[in-house]
N, C-alpha and C positions, 0 to 999 in steps of 0.2 A: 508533362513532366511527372503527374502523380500518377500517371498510369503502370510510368514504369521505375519509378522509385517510390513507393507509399510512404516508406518510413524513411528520408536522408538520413537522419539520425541513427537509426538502425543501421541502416547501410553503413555506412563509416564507423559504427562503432564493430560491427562485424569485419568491418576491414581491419581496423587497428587490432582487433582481438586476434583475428587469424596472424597478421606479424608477429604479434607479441607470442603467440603459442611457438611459432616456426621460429623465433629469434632471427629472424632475416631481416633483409631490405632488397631481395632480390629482385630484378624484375617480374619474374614467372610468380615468383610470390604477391605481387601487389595485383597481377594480373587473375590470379587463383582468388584470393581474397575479396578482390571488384566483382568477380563472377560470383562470387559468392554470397557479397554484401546486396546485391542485385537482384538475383535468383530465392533466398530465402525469404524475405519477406512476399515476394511476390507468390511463394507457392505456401506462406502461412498467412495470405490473408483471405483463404475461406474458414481460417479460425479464430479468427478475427470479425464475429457477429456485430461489434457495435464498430468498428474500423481503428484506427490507429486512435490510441489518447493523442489529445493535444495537451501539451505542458502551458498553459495560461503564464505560472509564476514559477520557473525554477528554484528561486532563490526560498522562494516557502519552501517546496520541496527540501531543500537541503537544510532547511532549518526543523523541518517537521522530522528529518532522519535524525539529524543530531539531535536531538528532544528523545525522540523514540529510544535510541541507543543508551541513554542517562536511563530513561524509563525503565528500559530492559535489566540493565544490570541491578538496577535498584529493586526491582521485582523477584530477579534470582536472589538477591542477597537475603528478601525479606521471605519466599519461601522457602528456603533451604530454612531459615531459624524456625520457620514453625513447624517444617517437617520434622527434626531435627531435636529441637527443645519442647515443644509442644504436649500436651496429652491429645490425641486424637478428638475427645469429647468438648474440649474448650473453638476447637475450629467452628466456624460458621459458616457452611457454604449454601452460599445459597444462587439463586436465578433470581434476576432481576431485566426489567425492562427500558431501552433510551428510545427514548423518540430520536428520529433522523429528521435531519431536512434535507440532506447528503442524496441526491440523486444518478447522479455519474455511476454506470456501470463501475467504469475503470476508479472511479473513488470510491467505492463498497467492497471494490476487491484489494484495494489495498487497504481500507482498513480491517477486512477480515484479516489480513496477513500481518499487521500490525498488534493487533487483540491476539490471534492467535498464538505468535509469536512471544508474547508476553508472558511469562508464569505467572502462575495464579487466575490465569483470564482465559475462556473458552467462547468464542463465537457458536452460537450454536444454531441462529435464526435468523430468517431477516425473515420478516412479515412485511412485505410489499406494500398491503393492501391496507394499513395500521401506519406504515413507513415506522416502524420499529426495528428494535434490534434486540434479538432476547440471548443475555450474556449472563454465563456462568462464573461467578467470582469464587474462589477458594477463600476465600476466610473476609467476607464482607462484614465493616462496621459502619459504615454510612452507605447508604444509598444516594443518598444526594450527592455525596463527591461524585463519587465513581458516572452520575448522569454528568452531571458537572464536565469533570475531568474531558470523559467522552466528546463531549460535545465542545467543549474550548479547546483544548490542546492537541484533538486529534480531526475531529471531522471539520472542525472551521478553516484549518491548514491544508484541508484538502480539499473542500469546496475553492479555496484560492487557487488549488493547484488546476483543480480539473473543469473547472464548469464558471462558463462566463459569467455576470455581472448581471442587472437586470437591463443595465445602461445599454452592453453592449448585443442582450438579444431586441431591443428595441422598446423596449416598456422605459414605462419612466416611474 
């Protein structure tokens, strides 16, 4: 069955998307949309180097989105005031360094998209070989939050998301 549906989820969500685009229910539609839910992921997984994520904990997920989104706005609102009200000279921007313990292909590319996402925050490195993260902050006053922050309300929410337990790869 994984042979020829990698992603169900994908698949079915491609289907419902193509209805939703067509506004139909027709049958030639659901049969265009199956062909299709079927057919893409199968011809996008040679781009697919580490294979399909597996979702461990959905419900993190959707709790690490709604986080993010407070986060985001909170971030617009606080640099717009410094762009904005600010003297250029009083900013501090500086590069600073988080240790990862975040391993998951598919969870370092959503936390790039996350940081990135965020004003005031630039992903700018991931040193592998360090398991760091070297992140440019537009107007940094603590270091220690912002490793803080990092590391509790973004990558421990995705370490739940994407990467098993030690339990479940066999260690104890």
């Amino acid at each position: 069955m994984k042979r020829w549906l990698p992603s169900p989820l994908l698949s079915v969500g491609l289907l419902l998307m193509w209805l939703l685009l067509n506004q139909t229910l027709e049958p030639g539609h659901w049969l265009l949309g199956g062909l299709l839910g079927i057919v893409a992921p199968l011809l996008a997984r040679p781009l697919q180097p580490h294979g399909y994520a597996q979702l461990r904990r959905p419900l993190a997920l959707l709790r690490l989105m709604g986080f993010s989104i407070v986060e985001i706005v909170r971030s617009c609102f606080n640099v717009s005031q410094i762009i904005m009200l600010r003297r250029s000279a009083n900013v501090n921007s500086q590069f600073i360094r988080v240790p990862l313990d975040l391993r998951s292909p598919h969870g370092l590319a959503l936390l790039s998209c996350l940081i990135n996402t965020t004003p005031g925050t630039v992903w700018v490195d991931h040193l592998p070989d360090k398991h760091e993260l070297l992140l440019h902050v537009f107007d940094l006053h603590d270091e220690a939050w912002w490793v803080d922050t990092i590391k509790s309300r973004y990558e421990r929410p995705i370490m739940e998301v994407f990467e098993s337990s030690a339990t479940e790869k066999g260690h104890t």
